[in-house]
PADREN-194383 format. One record per residue (C-alpha): residue number from 0; residue in one letter; x, y, z. Coordinates in nm, 2 decimals. Example, Ala and Ser with C-alpha at 12.3 -4.5 7.8 and 13.67 -1.06 7.14 Angstrom:
BEGIN
logu nr=0	rest=A	c1=1.23	c2=-0.45	c3=0.78
logu nr=1	rest=S	c1=1.37	c2=-0.11	c3=0.71
//
This chain:
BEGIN
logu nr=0	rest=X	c1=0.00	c2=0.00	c3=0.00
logu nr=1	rest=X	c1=0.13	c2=0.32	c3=-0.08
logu nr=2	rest=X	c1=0.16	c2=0.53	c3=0.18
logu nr=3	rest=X	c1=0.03	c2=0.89	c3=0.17
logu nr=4	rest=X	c1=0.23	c2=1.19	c3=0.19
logu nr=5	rest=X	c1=0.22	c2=1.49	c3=0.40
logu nr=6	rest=X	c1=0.40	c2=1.77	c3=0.20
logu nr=7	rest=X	c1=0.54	c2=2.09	c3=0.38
logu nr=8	rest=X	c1=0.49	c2=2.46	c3=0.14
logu nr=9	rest=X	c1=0.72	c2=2.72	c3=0.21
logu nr=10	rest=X	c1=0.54	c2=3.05	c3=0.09
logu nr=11	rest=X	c1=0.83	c2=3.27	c3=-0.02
logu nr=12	rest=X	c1=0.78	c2=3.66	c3=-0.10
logu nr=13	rest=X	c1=1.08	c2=3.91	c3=-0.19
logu nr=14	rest=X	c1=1.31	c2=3.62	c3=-0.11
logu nr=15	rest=X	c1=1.16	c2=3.57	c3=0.24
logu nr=16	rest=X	c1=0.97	c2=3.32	c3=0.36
logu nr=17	rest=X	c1=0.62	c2=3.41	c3=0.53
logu nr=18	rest=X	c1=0.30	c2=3.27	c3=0.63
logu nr=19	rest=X	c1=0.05	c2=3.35	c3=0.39
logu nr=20	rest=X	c1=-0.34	c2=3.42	c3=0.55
logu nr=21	rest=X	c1=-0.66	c2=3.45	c3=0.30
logu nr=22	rest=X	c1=-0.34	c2=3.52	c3=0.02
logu nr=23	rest=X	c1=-0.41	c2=3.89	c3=0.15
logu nr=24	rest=X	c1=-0.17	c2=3.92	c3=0.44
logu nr=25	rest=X	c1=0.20	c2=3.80	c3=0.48
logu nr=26	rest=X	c1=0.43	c2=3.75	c3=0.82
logu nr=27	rest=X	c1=0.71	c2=3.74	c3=0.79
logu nr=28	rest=X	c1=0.88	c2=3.37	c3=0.93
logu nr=29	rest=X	c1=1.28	c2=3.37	c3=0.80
logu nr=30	rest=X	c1=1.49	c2=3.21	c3=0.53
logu nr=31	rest=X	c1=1.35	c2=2.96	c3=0.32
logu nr=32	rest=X	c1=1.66	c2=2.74	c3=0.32
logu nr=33	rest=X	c1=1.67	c2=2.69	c3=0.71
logu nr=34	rest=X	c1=1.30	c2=2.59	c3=0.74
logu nr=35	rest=X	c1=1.38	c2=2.34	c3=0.44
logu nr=36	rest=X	c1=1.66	c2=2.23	c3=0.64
logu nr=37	rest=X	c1=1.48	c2=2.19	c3=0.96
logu nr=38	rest=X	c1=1.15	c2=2.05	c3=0.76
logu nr=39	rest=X	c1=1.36	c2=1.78	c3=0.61
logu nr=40	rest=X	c1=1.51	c2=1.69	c3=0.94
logu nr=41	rest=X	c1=1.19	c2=1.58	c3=1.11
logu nr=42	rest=X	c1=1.06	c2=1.37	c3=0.87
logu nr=43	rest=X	c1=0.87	c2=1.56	c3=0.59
logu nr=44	rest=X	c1=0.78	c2=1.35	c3=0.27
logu nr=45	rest=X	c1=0.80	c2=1.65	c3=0.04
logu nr=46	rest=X	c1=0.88	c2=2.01	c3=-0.01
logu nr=47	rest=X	c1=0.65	c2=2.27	c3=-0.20
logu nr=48	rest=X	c1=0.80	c2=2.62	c3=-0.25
logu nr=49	rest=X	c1=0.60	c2=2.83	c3=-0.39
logu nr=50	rest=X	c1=0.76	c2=3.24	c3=-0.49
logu nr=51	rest=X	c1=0.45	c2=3.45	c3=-0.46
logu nr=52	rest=X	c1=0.68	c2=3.73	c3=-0.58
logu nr=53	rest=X	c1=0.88	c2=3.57	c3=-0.92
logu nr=54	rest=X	c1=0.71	c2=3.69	c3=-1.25
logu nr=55	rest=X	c1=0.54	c2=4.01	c3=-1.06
logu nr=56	rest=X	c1=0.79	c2=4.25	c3=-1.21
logu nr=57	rest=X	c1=0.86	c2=4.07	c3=-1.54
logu nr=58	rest=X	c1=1.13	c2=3.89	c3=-1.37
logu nr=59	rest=X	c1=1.13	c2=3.43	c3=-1.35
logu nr=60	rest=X	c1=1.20	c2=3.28	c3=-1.12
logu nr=61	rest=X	c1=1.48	c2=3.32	c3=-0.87
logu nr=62	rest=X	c1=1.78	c2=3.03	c3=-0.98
logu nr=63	rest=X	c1=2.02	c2=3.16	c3=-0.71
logu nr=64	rest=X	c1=1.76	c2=3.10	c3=-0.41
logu nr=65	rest=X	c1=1.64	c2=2.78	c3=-0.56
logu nr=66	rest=X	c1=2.02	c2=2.63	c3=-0.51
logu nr=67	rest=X	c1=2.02	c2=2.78	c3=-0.10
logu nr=68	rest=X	c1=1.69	c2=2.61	c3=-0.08
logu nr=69	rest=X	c1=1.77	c2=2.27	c3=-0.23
logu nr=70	rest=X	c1=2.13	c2=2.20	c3=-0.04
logu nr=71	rest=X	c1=2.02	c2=2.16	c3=0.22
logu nr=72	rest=X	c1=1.70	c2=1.96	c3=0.10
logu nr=73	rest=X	c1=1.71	c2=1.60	c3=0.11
logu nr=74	rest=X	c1=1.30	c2=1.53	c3=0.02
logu nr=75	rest=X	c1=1.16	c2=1.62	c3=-0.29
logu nr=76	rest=X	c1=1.15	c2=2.00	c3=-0.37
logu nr=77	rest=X	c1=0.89	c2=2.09	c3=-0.55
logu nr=78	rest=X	c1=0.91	c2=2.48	c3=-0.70
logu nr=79	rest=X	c1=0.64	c2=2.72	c3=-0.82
logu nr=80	rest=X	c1=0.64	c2=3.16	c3=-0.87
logu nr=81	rest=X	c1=0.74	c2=3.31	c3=-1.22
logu nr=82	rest=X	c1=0.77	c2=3.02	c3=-1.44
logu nr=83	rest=X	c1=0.66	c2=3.07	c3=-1.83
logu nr=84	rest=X	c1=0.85	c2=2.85	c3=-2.03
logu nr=85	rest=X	c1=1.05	c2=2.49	c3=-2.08
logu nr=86	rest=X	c1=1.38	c2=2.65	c3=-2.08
logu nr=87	rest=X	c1=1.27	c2=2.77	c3=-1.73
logu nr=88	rest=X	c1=1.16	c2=2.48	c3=-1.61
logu nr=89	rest=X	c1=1.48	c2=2.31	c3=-1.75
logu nr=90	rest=X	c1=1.71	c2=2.54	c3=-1.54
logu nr=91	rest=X	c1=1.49	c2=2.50	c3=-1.19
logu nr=92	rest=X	c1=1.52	c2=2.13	c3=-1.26
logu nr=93	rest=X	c1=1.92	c2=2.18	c3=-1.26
logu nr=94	rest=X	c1=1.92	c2=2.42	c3=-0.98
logu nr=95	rest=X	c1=1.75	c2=2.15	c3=-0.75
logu nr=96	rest=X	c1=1.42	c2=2.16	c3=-0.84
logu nr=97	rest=X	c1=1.29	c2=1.81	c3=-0.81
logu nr=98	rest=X	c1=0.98	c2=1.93	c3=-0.94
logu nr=99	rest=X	c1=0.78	c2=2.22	c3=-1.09
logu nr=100	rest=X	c1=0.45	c2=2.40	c3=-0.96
logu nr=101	rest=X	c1=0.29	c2=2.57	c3=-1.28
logu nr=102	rest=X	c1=-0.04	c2=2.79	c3=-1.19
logu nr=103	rest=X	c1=-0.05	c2=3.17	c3=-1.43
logu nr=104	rest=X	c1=0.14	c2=2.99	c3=-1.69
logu nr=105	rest=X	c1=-0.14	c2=2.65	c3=-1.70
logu nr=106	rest=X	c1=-0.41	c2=2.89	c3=-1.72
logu nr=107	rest=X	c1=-0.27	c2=3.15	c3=-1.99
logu nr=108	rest=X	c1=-0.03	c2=2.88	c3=-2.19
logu nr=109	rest=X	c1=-0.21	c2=2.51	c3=-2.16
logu nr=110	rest=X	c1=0.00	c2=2.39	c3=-2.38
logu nr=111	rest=X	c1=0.34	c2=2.48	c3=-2.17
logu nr=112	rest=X	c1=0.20	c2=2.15	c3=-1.99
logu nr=113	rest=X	c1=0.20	c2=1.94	c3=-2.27
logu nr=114	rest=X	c1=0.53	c2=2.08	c3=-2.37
logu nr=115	rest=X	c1=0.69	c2=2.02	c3=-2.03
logu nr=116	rest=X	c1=0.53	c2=1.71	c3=-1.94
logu nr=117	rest=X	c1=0.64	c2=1.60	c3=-2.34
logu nr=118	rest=X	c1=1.03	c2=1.72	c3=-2.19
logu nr=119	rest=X	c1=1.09	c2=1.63	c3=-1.85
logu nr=120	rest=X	c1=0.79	c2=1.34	c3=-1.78
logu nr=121	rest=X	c1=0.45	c2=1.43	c3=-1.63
logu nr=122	rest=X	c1=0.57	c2=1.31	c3=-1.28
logu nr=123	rest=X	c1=0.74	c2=1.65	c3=-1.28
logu nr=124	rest=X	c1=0.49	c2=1.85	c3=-1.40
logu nr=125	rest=X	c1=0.27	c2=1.97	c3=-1.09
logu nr=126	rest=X	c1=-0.04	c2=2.24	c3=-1.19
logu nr=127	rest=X	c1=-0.13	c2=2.46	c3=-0.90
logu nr=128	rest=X	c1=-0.51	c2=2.49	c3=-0.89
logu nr=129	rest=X	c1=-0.58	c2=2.87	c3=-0.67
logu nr=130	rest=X	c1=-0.97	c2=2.82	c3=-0.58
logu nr=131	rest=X	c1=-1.19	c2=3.06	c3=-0.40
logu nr=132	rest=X	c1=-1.60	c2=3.11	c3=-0.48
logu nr=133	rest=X	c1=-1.67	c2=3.40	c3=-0.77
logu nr=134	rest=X	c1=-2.00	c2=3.65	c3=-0.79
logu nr=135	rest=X	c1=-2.20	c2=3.36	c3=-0.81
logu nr=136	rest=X	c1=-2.12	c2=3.17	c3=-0.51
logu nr=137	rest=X	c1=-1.97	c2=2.88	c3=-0.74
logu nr=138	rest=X	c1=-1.61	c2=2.75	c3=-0.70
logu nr=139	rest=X	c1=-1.38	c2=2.95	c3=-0.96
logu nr=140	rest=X	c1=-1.02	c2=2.89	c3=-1.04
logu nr=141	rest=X	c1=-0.81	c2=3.23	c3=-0.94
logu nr=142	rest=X	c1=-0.52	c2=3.34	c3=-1.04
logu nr=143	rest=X	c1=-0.23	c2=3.65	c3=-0.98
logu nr=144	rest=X	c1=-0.26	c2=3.57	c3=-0.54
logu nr=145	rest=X	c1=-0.68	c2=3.53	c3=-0.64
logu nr=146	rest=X	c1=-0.73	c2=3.85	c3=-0.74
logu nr=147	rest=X	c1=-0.78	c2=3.76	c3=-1.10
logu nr=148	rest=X	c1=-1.12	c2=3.51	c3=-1.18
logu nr=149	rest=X	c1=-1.08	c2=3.22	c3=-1.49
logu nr=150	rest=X	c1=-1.45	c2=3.20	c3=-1.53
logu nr=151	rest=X	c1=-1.35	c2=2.84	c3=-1.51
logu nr=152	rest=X	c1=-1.46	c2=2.58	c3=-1.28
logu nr=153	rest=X	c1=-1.20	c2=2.37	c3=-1.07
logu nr=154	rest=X	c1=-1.32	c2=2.05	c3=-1.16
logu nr=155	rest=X	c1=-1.29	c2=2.15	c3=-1.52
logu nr=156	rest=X	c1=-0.96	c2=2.29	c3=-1.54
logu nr=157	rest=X	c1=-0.80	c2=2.00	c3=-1.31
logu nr=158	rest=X	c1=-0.93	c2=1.77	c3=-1.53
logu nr=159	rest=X	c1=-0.81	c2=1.99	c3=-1.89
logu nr=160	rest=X	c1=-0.51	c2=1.96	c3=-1.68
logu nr=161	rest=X	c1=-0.45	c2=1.59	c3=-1.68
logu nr=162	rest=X	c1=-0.59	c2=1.57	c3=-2.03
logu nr=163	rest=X	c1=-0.27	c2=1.80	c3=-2.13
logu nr=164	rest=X	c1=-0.01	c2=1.61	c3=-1.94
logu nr=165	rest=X	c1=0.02	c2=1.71	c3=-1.53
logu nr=166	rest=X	c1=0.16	c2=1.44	c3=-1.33
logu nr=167	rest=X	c1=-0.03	c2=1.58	c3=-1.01
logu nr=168	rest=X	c1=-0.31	c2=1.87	c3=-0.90
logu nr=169	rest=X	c1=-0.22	c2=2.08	c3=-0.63
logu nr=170	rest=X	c1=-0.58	c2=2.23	c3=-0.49
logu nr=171	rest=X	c1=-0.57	c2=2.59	c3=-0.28
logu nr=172	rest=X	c1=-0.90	c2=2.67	c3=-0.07
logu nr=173	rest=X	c1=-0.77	c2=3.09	c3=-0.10
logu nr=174	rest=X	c1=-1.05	c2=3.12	c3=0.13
logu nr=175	rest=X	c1=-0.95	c2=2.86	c3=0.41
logu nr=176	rest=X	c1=-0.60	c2=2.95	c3=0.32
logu nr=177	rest=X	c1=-0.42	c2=3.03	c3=0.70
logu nr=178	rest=X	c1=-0.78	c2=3.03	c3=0.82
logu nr=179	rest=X	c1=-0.67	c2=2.73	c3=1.04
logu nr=180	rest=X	c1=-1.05	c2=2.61	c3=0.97
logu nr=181	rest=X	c1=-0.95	c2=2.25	c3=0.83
logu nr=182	rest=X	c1=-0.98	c2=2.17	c3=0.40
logu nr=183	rest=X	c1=-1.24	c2=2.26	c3=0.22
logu nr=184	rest=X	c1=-1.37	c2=1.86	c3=0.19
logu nr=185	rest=X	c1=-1.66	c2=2.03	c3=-0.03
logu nr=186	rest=X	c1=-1.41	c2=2.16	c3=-0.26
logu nr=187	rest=X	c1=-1.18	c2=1.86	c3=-0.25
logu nr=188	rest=X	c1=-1.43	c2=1.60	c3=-0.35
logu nr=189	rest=X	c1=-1.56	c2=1.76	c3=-0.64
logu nr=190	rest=X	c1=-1.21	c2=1.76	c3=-0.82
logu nr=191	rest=X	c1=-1.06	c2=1.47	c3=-0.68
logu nr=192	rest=X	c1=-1.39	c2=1.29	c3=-0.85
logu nr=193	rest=X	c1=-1.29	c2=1.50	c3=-1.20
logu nr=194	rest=X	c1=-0.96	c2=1.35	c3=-1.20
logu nr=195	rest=X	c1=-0.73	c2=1.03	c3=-1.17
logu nr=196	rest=X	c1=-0.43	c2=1.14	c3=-1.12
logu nr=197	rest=X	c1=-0.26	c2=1.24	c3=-0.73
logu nr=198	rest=X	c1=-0.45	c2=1.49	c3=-0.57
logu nr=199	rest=X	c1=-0.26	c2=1.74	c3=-0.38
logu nr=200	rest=X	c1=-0.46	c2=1.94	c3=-0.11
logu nr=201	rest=X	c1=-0.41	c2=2.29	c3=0.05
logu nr=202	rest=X	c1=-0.56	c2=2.53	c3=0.26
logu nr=203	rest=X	c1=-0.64	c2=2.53	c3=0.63
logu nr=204	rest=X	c1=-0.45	c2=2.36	c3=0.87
logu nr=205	rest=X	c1=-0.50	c2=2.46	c3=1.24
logu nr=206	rest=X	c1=-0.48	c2=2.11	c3=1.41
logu nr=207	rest=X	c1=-0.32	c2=1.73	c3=1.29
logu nr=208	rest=X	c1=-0.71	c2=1.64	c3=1.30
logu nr=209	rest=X	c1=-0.77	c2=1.85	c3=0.99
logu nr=210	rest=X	c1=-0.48	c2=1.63	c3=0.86
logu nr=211	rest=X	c1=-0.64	c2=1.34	c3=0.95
logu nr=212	rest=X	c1=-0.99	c2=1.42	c3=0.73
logu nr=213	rest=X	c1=-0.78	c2=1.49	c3=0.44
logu nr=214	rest=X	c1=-0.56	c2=1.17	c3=0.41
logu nr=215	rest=X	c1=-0.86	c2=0.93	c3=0.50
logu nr=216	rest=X	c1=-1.06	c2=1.10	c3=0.20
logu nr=217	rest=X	c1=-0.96	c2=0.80	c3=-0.09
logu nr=218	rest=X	c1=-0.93	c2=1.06	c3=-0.33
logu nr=219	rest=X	c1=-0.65	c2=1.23	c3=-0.16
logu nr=220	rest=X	c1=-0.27	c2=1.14	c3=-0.25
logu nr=221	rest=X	c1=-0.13	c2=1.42	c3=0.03
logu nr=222	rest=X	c1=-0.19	c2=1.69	c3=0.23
logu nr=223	rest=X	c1=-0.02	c2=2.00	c3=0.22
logu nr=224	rest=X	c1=0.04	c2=2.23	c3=0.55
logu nr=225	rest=X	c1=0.19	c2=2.56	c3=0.56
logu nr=226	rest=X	c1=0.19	c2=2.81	c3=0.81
logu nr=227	rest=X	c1=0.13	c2=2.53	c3=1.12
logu nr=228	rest=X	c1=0.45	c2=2.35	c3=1.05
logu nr=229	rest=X	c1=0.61	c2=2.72	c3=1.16
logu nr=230	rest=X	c1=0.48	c2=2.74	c3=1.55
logu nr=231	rest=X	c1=0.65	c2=2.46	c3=1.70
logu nr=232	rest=X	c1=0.99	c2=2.26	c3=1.70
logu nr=233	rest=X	c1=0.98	c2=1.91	c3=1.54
logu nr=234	rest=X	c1=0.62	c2=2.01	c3=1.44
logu nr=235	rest=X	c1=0.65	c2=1.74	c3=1.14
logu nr=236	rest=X	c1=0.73	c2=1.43	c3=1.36
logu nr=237	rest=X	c1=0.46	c2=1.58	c3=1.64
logu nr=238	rest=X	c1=0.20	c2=1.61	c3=1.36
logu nr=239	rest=X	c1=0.33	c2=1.26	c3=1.26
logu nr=240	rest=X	c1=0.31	c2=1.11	c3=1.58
logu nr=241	rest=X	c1=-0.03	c2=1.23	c3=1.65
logu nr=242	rest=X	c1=-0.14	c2=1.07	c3=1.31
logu nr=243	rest=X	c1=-0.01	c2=0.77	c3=1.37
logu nr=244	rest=X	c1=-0.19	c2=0.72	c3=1.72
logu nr=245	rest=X	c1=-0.52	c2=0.79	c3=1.55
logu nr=246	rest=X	c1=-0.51	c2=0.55	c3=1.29
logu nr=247	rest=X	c1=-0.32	c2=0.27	c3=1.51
logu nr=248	rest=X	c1=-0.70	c2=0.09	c3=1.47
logu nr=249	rest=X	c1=-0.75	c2=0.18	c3=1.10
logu nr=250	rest=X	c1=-0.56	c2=0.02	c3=0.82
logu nr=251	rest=X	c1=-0.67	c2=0.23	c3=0.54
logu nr=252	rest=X	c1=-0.37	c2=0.47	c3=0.51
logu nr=253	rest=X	c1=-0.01	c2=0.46	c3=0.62
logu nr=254	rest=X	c1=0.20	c2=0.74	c3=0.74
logu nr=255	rest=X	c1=0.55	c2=0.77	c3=0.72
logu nr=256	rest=X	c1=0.77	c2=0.75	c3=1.10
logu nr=257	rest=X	c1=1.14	c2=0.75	c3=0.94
logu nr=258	rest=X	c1=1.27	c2=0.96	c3=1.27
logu nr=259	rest=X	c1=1.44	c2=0.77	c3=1.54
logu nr=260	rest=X	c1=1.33	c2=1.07	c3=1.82
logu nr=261	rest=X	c1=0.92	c2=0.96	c3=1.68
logu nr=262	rest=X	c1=0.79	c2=1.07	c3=2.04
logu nr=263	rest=X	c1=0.64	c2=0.71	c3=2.13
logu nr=264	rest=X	c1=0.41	c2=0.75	c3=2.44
logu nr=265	rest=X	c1=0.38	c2=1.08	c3=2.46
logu nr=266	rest=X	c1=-0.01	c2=1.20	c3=2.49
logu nr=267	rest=X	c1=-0.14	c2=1.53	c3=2.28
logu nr=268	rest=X	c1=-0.34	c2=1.81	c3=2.44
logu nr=269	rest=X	c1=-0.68	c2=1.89	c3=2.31
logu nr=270	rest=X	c1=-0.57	c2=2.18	c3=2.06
logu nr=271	rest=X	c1=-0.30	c2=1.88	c3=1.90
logu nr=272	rest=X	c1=0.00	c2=2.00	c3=2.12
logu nr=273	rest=X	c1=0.24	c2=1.78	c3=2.31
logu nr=274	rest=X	c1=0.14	c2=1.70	c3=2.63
logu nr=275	rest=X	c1=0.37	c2=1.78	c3=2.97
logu nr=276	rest=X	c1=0.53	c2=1.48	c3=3.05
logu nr=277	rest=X	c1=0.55	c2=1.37	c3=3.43
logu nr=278	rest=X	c1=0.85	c2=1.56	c3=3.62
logu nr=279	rest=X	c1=0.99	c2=1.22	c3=3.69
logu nr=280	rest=X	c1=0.98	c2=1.12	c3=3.37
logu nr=281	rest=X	c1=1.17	c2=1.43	c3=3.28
logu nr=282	rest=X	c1=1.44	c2=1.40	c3=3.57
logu nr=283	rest=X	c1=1.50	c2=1.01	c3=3.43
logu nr=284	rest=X	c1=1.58	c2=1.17	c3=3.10
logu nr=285	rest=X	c1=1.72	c2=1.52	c3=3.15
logu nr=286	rest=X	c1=2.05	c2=1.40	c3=3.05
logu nr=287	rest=X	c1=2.01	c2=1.16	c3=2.80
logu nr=288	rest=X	c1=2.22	c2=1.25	c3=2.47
logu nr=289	rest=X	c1=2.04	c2=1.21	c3=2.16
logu nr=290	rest=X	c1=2.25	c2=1.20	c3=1.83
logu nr=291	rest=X	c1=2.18	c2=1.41	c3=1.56
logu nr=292	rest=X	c1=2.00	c2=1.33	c3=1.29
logu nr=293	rest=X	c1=2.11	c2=1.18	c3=0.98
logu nr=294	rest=X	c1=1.86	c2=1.10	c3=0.65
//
């Protein structure tokens, strides 16, 4: 059984990364390559960076921070923000880039899908689907942060999508986006039933149950988490660990536990926090020496 991923995206804006909230407002977190670093530490399956800024001014995307970011990477890095042609994708792929994240360009060039997918293999190809509701209260595919409306439907486009080539949909909720409400599950079962290829899904997190409802939904292939993975230290193999004690009973999806420090018996608050252990518990281990880790 193949087991499903959780992916980490690092929203990066004038070459800082932030926490993005409604696509609207941005806080400012650090540098991207240290929270890659530290991400890939504790256990995360994947990497999405995504350069809000690239392409704004005319200018691609940014090579030179793609290489920082990917050094110290040792998961699949997955890189969107400014990209408009193969040559483009060809040079992200030699910068680090395990992947690319194509969202303006899908919309305005479909066929720089086929093209790349034709080039590089459609595992690479990743299209970035940026959904909010339009005038009429319907799901509409957004683009330029969602201040620009398609006119076309989410369902539709993924599936134009796959028809041109995309090895995977990644699917935004701009309104859920750092709303820490949990997915849209409305919004994720009407595409993930328009497609067949992995389902990517985005938007929402504010506790590892939110997690949970996403990776138990069949039609999910991973779930995406952004601004939570920033609050807390070895928030990946917390968030893990969590998982992993929920589903001990259920069979139907595996999650990866590739840390040796995987925080076995430790309980979870009610808001999905880590639990204070007992003070003799933590006087038998205060000086315990933990190696560090090596993937």
């Amino acid at each position: 059984m193949l087991k499903k991923r959780i992916i980490a995206c690092l929203v990066v804006k004038d070459g800082l990364l932030v926490q993005s909230i409604g696509f609207e407002r941005y806080l400012p977190v650090g540098r991207p390559e240290i929270a890659a670093e530290y991400l890939s530490r504790w256990g995360i399956d994947e990497i999405v960076l995504l350069d809000i800024s690239a392409g704004s001014s005319g200018n691609g995307p940014d090579f030179a921070m793609i290489e920082r970011v990917s050094q110290p990477c040792q998961v699949p890095l997955a890189v969107g923000g400014g990209i408009g042609s193969v040559r483009e994708i060809e040079l992200l792929l030699h910068a680090g880039a395990d992947k690319v994240v194509l969202n303006r360009a899908a919309v305005r060039s479909p066929e720089l899908v086929e093209e790349a997918a034709e080039n590089f293999g459609n595992q690479c190809i990743v299209v970035s689907v940026d959904t909010k509701r339009g005038a009429s209260g319907a799901y509409e595919v957004f683009t330029e942060s969602g201040r620009v409306a398609t006119g076309m439907s989410p369902q539709i486009f993924a599936g134009r999508m796959e028809e041109r080539g995309a090895g995977e949909i990644f699917l935004t909720s701009i309104e859920c986006d750092g709303a820490k409400c949990g997915y849209d599950m409305k919004l994720v079962s009407e595409v993930s039933d328009a497609v067949t290829i992995p389902l990517i899904v985005c938007g929402g997190v504010g506790h590892p149950d939110h997690l949970l409802e996403a990776l138990l939904h069949p039609g999910v292939a991973a779930a995406v988490v952004g601004n939570f993975f920033h609050y807390t230290e070895h928030s990946v193999t917390l968030t893990k660990r969590f998982l992993r004690d929920r589903l001990r009973e259920n069979d139907s999806i595996k999650v990866r536990m590739d840390m040796h420090f995987d925080y076995e018996g430790c309980g979870f608050t009610e808001n999905g926090r880590l639990a204070r252990r007992s003070d003799e518990h933590l006087a038998e281990i205060r000086f315990q020496r933990h190696e560090d880790v090596k993937i």
